[in-house]
C-alpha positions as CSV (number, residue, x, y, z in Angstrom):
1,X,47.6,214.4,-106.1
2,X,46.1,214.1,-109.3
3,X,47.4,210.4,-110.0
4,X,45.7,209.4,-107.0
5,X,42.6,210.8,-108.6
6,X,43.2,208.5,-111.3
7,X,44.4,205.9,-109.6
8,X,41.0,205.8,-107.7
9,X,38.9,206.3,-110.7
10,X,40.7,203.8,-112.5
11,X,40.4,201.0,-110.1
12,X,36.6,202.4,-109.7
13,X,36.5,201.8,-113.2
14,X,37.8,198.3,-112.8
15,X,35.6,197.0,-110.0
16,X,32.4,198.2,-112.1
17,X,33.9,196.2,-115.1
18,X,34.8,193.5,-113.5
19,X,30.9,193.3,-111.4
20,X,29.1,193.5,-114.9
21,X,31.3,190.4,-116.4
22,X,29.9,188.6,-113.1
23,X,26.6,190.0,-113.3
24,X,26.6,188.5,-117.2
25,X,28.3,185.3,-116.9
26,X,26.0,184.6,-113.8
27,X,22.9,185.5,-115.8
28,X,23.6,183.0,-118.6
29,X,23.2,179.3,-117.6
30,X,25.4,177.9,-120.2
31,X,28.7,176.7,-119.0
32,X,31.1,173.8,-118.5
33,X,31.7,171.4,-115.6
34,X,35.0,172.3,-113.4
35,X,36.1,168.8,-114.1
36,X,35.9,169.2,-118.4
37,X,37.3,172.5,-117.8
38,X,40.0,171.0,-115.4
39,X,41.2,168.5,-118.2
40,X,41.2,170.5,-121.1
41,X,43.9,172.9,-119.1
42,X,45.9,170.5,-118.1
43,X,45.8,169.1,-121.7
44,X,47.2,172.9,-122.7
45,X,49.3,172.9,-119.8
46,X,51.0,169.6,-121.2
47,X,51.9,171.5,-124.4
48,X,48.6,170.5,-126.3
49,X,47.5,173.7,-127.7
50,X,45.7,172.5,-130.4
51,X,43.5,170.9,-128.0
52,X,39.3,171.4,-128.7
53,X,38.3,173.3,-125.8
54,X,35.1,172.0,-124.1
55,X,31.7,172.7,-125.9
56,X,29.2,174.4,-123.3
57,X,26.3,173.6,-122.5
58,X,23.1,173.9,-119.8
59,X,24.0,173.5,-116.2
């Protein structure tokens, strides 16, 4: 029983990680458009890893 106690701790752990990273990223109105985002992977994807990502900026 005890490594379902911290199973169940860890993945509480996890889900109040993961709903501060959204509360942050959704706080901050800088970001980049799906479509520059979009290329610049599939750039990477290609084998272009020296590729610039794209800069942010206000959405």
């Amino acid at each position: 029983m005890p490594n379902l106690a911290r199973q169940i701790d860890d993945e509480a752990a996890e889900s109040d990680a993961l709903k501060a990273a959204v509360a942050k990223a959704r706080a901050d109105r800088r970001g980049v458009p799906h479509e520059r985002m979009r290329e610049w992977l599939l750039r990477v994807a290609e084998g272009e890893f020296g590729a610039e990502p794209p800069e942010t900026r206000d959405l």
